[in-house]
C-alpha positions as CSV (number, residue, x, y, z in Angstrom):
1,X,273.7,199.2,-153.0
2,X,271.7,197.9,-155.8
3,X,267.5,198.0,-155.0
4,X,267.9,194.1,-155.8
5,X,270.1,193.9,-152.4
6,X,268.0,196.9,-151.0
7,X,264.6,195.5,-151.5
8,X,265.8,191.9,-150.2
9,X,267.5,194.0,-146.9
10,X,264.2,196.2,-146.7
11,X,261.8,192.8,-146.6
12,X,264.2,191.1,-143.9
13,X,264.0,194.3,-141.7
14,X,259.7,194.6,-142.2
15,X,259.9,190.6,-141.6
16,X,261.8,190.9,-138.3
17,X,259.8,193.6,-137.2
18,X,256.5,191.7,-137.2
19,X,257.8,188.5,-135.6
20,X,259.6,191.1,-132.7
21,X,262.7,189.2,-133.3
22,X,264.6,193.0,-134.5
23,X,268.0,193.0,-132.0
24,X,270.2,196.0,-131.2
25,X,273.6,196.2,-129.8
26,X,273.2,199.1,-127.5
27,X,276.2,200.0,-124.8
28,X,275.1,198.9,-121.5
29,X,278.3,199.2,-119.7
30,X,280.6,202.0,-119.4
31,X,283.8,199.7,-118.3
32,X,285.0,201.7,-115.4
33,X,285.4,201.1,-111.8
34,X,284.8,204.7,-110.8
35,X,281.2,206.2,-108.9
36,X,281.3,208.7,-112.3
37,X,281.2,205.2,-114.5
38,X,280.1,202.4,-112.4
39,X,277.7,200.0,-114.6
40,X,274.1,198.7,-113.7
41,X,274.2,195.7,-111.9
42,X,275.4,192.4,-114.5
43,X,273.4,189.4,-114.3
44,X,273.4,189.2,-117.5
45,X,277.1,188.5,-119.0
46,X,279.1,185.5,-119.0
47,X,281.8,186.4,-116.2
48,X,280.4,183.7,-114.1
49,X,283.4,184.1,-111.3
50,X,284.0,187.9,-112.1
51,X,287.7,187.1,-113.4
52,X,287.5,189.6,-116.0
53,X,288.3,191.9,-113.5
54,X,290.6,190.4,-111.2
55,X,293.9,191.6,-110.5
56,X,295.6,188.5,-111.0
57,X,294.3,187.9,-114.7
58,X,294.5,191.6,-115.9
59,X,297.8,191.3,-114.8
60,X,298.5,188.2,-116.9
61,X,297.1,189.8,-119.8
62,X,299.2,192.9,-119.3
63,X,302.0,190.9,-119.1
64,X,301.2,188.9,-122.3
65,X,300.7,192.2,-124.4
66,X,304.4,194.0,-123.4
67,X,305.9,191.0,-124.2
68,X,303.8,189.6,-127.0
69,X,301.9,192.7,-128.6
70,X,298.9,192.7,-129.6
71,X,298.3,190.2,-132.2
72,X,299.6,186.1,-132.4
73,X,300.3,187.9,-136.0
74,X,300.0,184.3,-137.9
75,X,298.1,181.0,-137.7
76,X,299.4,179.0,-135.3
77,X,301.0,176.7,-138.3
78,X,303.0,179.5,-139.1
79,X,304.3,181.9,-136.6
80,X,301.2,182.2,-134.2
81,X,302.3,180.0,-131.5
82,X,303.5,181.4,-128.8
83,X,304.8,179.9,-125.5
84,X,301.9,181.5,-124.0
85,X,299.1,179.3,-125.9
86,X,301.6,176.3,-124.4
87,X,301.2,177.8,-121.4
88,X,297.4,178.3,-121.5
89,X,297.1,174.2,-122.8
90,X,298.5,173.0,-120.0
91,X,296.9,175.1,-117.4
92,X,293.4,173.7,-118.7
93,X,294.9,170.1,-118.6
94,X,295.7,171.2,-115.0
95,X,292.5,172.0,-114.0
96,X,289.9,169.7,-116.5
97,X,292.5,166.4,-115.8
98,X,292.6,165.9,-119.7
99,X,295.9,164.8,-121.0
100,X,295.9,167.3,-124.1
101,X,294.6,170.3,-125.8
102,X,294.8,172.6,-128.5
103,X,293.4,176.5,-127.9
104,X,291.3,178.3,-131.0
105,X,290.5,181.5,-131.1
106,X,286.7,181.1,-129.9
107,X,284.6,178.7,-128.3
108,X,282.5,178.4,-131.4
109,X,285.4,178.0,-133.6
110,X,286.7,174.8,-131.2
111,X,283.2,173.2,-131.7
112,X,283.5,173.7,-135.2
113,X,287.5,172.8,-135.5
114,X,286.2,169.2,-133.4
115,X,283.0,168.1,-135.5
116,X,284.3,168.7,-138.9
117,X,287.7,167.2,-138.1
118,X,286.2,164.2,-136.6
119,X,283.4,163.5,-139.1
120,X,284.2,163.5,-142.9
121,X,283.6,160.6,-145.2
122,X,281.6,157.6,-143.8
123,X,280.4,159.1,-140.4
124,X,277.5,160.6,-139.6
125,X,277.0,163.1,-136.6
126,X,273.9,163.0,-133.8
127,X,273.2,165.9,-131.7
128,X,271.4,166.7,-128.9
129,X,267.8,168.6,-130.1
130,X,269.0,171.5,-127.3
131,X,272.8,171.8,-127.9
132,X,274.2,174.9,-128.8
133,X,274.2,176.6,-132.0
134,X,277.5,176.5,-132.8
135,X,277.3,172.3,-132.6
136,X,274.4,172.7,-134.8
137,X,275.9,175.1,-137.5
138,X,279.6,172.8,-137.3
139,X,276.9,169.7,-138.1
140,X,275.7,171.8,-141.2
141,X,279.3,172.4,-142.1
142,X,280.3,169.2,-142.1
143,X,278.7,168.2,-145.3
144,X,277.6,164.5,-143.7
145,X,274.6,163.7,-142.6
146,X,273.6,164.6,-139.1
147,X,270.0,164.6,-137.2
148,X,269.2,165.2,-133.6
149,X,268.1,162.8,-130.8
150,X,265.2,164.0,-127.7
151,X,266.6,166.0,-125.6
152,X,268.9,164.4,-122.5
153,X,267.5,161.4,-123.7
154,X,269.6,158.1,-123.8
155,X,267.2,155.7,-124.8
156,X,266.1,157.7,-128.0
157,X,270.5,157.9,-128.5
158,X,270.3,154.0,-128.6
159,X,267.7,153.6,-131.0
160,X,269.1,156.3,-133.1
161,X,272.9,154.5,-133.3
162,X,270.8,151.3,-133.4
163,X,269.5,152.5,-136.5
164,X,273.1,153.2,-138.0
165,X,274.7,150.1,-137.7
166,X,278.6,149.7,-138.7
167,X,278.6,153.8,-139.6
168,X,281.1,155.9,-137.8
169,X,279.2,158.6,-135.6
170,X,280.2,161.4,-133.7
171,X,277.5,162.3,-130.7
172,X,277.7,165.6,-129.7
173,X,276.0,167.2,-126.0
174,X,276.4,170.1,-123.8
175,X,277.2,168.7,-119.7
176,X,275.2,171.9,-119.2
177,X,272.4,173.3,-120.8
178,X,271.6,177.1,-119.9
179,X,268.2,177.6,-121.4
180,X,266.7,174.6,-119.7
181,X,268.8,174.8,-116.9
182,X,269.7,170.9,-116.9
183,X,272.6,168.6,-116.9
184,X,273.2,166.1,-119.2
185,X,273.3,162.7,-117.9
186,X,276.8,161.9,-119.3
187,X,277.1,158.3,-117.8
188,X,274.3,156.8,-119.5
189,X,275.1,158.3,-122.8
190,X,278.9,157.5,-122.7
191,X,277.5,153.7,-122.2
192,X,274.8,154.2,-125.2
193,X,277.4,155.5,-127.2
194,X,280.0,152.6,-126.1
195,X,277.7,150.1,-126.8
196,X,277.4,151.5,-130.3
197,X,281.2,152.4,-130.8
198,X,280.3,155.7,-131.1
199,X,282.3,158.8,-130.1
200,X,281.3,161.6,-127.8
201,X,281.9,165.2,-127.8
202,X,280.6,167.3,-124.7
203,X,280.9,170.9,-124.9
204,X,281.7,172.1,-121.0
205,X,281.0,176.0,-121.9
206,X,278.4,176.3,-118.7
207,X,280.1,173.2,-116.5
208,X,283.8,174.9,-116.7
209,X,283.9,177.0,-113.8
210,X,281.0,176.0,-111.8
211,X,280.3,172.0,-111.5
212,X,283.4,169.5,-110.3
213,X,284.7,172.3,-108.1
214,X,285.3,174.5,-111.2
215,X,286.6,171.7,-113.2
216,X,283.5,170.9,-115.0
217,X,280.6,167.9,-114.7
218,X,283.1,165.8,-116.6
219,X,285.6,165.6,-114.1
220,X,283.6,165.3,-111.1
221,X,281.5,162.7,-113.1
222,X,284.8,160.9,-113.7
223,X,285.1,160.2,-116.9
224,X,288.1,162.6,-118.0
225,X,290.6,160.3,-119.7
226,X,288.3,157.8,-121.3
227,X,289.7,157.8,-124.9
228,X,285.9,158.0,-126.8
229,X,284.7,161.3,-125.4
230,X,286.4,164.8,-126.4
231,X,285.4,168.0,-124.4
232,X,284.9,171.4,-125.9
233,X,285.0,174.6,-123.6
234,X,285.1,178.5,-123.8
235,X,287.3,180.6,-122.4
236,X,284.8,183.7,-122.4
237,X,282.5,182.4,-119.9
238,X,283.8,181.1,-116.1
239,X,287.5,182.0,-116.9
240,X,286.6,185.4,-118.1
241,X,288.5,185.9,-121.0
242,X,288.3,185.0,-125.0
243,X,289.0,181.9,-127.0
244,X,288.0,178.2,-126.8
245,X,289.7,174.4,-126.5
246,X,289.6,171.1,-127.1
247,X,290.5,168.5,-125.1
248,X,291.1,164.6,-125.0
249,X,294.0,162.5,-126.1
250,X,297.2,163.5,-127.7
251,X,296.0,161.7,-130.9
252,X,292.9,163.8,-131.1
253,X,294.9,167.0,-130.7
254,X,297.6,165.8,-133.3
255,X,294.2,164.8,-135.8
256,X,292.6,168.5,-135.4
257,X,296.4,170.3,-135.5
258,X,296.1,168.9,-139.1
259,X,293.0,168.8,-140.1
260,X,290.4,171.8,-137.9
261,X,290.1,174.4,-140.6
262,X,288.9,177.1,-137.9
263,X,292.6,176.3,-136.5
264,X,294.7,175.8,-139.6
265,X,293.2,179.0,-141.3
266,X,292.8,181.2,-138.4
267,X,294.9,183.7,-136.8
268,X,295.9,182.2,-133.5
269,X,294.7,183.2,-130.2
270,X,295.5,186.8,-129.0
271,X,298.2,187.1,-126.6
272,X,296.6,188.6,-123.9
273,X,293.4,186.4,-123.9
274,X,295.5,183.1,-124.0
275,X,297.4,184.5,-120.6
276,X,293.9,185.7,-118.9
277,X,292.6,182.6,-119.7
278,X,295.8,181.0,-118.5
279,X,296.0,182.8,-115.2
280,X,292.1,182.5,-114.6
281,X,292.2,178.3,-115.3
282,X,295.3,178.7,-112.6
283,X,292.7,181.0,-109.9
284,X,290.0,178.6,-110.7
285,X,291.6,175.2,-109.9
286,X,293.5,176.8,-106.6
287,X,290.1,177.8,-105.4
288,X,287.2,175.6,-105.3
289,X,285.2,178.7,-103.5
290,X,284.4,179.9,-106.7
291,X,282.4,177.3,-108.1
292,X,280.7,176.9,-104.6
293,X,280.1,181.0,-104.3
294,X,278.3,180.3,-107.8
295,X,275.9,177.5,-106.8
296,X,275.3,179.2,-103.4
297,X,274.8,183.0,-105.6
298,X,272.0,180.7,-107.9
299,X,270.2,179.3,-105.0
300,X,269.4,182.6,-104.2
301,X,268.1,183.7,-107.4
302,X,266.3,180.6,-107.9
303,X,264.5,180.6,-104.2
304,X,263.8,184.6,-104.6
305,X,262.1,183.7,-108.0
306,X,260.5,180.8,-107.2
307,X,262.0,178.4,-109.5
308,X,264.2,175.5,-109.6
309,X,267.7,176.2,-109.2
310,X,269.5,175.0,-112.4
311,X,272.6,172.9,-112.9
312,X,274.9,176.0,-113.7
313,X,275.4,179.5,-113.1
314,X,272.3,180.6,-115.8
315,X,269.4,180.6,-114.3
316,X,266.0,180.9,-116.2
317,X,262.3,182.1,-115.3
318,X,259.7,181.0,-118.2
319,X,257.7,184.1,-119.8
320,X,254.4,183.7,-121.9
321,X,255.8,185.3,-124.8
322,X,259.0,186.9,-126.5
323,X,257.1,190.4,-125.8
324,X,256.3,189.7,-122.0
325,X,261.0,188.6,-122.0
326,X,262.0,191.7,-123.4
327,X,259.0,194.1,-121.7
328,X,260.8,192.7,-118.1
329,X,264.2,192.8,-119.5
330,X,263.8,196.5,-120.4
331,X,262.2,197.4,-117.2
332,X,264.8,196.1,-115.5
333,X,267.6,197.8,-117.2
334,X,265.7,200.6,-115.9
335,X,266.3,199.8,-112.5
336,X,269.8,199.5,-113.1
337,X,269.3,195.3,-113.2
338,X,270.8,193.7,-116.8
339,X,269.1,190.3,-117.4
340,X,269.6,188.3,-120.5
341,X,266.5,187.1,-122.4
342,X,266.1,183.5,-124.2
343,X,263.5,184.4,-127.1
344,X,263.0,183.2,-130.7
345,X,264.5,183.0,-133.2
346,X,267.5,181.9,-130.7
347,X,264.7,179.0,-129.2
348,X,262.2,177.6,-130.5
349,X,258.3,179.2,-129.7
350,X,257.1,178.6,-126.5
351,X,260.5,178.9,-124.6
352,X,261.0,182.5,-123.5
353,X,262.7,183.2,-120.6
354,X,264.6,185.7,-118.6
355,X,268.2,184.4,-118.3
356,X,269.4,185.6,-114.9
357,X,273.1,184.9,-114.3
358,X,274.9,184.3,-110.8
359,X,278.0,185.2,-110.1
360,X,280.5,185.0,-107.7
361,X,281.7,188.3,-107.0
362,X,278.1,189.9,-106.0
363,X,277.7,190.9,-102.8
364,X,274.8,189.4,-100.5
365,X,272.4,193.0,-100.3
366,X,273.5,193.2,-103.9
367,X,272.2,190.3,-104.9
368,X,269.1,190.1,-102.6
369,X,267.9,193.1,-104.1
370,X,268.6,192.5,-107.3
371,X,266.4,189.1,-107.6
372,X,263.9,190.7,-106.1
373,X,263.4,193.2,-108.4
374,X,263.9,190.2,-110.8
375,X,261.2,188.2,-109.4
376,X,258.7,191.4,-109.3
377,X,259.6,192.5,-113.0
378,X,258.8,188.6,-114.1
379,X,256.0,188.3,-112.3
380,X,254.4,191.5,-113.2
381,X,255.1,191.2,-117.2
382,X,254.0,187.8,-117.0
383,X,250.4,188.3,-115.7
384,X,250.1,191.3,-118.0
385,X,251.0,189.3,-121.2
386,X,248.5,186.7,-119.9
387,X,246.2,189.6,-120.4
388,X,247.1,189.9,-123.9
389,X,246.5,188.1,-126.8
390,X,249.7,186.5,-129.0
391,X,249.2,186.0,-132.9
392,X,250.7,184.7,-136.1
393,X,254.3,183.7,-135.7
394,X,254.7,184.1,-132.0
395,X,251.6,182.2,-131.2
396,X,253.5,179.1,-130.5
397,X,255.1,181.0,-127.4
398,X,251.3,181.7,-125.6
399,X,251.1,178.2,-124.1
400,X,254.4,178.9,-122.5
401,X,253.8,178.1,-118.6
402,X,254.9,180.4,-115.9
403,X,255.1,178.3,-113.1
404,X,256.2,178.8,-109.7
405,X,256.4,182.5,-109.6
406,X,256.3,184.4,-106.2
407,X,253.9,187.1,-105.3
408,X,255.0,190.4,-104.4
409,X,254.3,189.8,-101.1
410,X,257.1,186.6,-101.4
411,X,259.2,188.5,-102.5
412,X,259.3,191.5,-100.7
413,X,259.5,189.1,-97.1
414,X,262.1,187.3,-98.7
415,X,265.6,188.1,-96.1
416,X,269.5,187.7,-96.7
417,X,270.4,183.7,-97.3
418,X,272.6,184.1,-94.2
419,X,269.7,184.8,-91.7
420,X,266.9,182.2,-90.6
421,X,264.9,182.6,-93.4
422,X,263.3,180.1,-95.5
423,X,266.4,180.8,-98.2
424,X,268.3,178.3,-96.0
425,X,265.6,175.7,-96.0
426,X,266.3,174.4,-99.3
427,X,267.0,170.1,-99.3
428,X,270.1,169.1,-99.0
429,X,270.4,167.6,-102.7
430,X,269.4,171.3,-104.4
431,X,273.1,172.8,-102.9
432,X,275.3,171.2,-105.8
433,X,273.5,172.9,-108.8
């Protein structure tokens, strides 16, 4: 490499080292089922139901690659559609209620394939200040002009398409949003962005799987079928395997069949992640359970740790600075406890958090423990970084509150959800997540 590219790779490196925003992809799980391989505890992935692992969508996916092979081999304008990804469309119009939809080959690639196909010349796209980075990034790729609008906010919306008068605008939201922990109140913004003739795009990655009865806060909102809003989900969250969709009307799917780059010029869909997907949308929509076992799983974590219980599956505890997150997330790695940490650059200062992920398929002692040792680790790193001044680019983090926090003493009294305990005196309106 020449020391032009050196030099420039060197400075990034030294720059990411001072901010404490350097990340590694070490292996944290071993993959096997076995005492001689069995992982730490995971409360940190995605697997939200634990149907990465279950028989009936490893089989599907087994299935899919003897018959299939490995590959879709093409773009699925060429040879890459197979009567699995038929297969897989129809089992999410099964379980989401949406009349149509067309599969990519990642749930960032869908919300990509959706904003650039529906804005183009003449519109404009609006975006929720907290949605996801990929919305973001597909609003920068778009080449029109986009901004953002407060946060879950659908007064600000109004005044924002008030401002645009007669322009064609795509809105786009999460239902879901797993560093806050909120929902998005999709009613009121549906009617902003009716009064406005405005279109909306909600991206169900965290509602899929876990609000509606699995079937995501669209659905049990009831709004599926309402021909100006478009949903967006992942297949590599709730229904444990890899890909992404869109859904809405035939005449949306038709539009992005001809006009999504990330579908037109990408190899389709692997086999056997279309057929896990397939099979897990199937599991999902034959057993409510699931999404219930989720919510019930977070109530837990969020009573242990002495927070609110959040909409979905993710739930977070707020940390004083990116070093206090990744001090707790290391210790508990050492206890044989993965947590996921929200730190910059991947949110803005001031907004570090442990991201502590319920899932269905822990066991109650399991989990007990586990959020306990959570809740200590939090609580401890927290009042040490309190301790401990934060300067230059991470100073924006130190006014980060940590509210709600047990004591030791909480936690350590806290008993199994099952029992009498004051896990099961929650209100009533806290159970749906």
């Amino acid at each position: 490499m020449s020391g032009l590219w050196d030099s420039w790779l060197r400075e990034r490196a030294a720059l990411r080292a001072e901010r404490g925003t350097e990340r590694f992809d070490p292996v944290l799980r071993l993959g096997g089922r076995g005492a001689a391989t069995r992982d730490a505890l995971d409360l940190a992935s995605n697997d939200y139901l634990g149907l990465s692992r279950d028989d009936r969508v490893v089989a599907a996916a087994h299935d899919a690659l003897d018959r299939y092979g490995a590959s879709a081999t093409a773009s699925r304008l060429v040879t890459g559609t197979l009567p699995v990804h038929r297969d897989l469309e129809a089992a999410l119009c099964r379980l989401t209620g949406h009349p149509s939809a067309l599969a990519f080959s990642t749930g960032y690639a869908a919300n990509l394939g959706v904003l650039t196909a529906l804005s183009g010349r003449g519109s404009e796209i609006l975006l929720d200040a907290h949605a996801h980075a990929s919305l973001h990034d597909a609003a920068r790729m778009s080449r029109v002009a986009h901004a953002t609008f407060a946060h879950n906010d659908p007064s600000d919306l109004d005044r924002e398409l008030g401002a645009r008068p007669g322009r064609r605008v795509v809105v786009a939201v999460e239902s879901i949003y797993s560093v806050l922990g909120d929902a998005a109140p999709l009613p009121a913004l549906l009617e902003v962005c009716r009064r406005h003739d405005a279109l909306l795009v909600v991206d169900e990655a965290h509602g899929i799987g876990v609000a509606g009865e699995g079937r995501g806060l669209v659905h049990e909102l009831g709004l599926v079928g309402a021909d100006d809003l478009v949903v967006t989900l992942t297949l590599s969250k709730a229904l444990g395997s890899q890909g992404g969709a869109v859904l809405g009307s035939t005449t949306v799917r038709n539009h992005l069949v001809n006009t999504a780059r990330p579908f037109i010029f990408d190899t389709g869909l692997a086999p056997a992640a279309a057929a896990a997907a397939a099979a897990a949308a199937d599991v999902v929509l034959d057993d409510p359970s699931l999404a219930a076992t989720v919510r019930a799983n977070a109530r837990v974590i969020a009573t242990v740790c002495g927070i609110a219980q959040a909409a979905g599956a993710v739930q977070s505890l707020p940390m004083p600075s990116p070093d206090a997150a990744v001090a707790a997330c290391l210790d508990l790695r050492a206890q044989g406890v993965l947590v996921g940490c929200f730190r910059p650059p991947s949110v803005p200062d001031g907004v570090s958090r442990l991201r502590v992920t319920a899932r269905a398929d822990l066991t109650g002692d399991d989990l007990l423990q586990a959020a306990r040792l959570v809740a200590r680790a939090a609580r401890a790193h927290a009042e040490r970084g309190d301790d401990e001044a934060v300067e230059g680019p991470r100073a924006g983090d130190a006014p980060s509150p940590v509210r709600g926090l047990p004591t030791v003493a909480a936690v350590e009294g806290a008993q199994d959800p099952a029992s009498s305990s004051p896990l099961t005196q929650i209100p009533p309106h806290d159970t749906d997540g």
